[in-house]
C-alpha positions in Angstrom: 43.7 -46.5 229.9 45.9 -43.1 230.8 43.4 -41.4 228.8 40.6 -42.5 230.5 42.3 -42.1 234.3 43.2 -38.7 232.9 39.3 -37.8 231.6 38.1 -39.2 235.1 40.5 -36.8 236.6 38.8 -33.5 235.0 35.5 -34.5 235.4 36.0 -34.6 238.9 37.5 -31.7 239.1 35.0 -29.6 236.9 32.3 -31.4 239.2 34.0 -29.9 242.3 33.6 -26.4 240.4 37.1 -26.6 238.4 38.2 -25.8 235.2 41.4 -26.1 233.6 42.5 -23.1 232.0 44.1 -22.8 228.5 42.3 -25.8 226.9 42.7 -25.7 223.2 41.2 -29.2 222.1 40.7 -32.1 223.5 44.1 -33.3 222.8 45.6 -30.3 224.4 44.8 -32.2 227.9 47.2 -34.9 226.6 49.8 -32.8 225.8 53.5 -34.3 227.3 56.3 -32.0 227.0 59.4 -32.8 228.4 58.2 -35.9 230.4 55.5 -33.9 232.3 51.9 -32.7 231.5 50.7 -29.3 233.1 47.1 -28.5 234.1 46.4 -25.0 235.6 43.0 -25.0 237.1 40.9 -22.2 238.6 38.0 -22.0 240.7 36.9 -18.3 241.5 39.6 -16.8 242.7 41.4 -20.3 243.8 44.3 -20.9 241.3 46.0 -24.4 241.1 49.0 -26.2 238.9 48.7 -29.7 238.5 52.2 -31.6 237.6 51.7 -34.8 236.3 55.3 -36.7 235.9 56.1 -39.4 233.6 58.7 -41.9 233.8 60.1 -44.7 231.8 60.5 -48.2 233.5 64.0 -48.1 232.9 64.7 -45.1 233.7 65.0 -42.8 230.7 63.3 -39.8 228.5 59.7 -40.3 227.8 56.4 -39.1 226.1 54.3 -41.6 226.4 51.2 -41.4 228.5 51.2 -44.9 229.6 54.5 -43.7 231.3 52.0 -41.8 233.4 53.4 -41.9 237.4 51.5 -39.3 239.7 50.4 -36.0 239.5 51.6 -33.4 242.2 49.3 -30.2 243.0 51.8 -27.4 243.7 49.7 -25.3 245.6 48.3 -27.9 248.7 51.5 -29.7 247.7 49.0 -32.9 247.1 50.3 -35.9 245.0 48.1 -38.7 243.5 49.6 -41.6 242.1 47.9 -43.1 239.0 47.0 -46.7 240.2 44.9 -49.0 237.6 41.1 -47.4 236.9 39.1 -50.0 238.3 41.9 -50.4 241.7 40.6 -49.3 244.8 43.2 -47.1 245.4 42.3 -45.2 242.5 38.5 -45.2 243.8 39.4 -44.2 247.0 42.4 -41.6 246.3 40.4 -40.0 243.6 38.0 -38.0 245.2 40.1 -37.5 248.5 43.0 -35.8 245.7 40.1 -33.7 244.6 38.6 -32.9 248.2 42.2 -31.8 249.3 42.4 -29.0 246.2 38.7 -27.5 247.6 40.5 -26.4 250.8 42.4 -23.8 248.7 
């Protein structure tokens, strides 16, 4: 279900006028490298890096999406936390996550 939280995520944003830059592949979205995924999005001359942070339940080094914590956005300095898909937290913290980015 990361996957599909993660999809959700980027549809969102590319609704809002987003578009994440230095997409090679669907898979490249995906990509965990040293317990973190990095989007960088732009939208005109707005410029944004999301940080989305994994973390094993115990503790230790991981690459698995389902280890999928939060994303932070650098610039606004907004975090969203990755709640179940059908929560509504996630339904509500969404779109307010992706309202926050527009005021850039």
């Amino acid at each position: 279900m990361t996957r599909a939280r993660l999809t959700e995520l980027k549809h969102a944003l590319e609704r809002d006028g987003w578009r994440i830059e230095g997409e090679s592949g669907a898979d490249a979205l995906f990509h965990v490298e040293r317990e973190r995924i990095v989007w960088r999005l732009r939208r005109g001359d707005a410029r944004e890096r999301l940080d989305f942070q994994l973390f094993a339940p115990l503790g230790g080094p991981t690459e698995r999406l389902a280890d999928l914590s939060h994303v932070d956005a650098q610039r606004s300095g907004r975090r969203l936390y990755f709640d179940k898909i059908a929560s509504a937290q996630w339904r509500a913290n969404l779109p307010a996550f992706v309202s926050a980015l527009a005021s850039l």
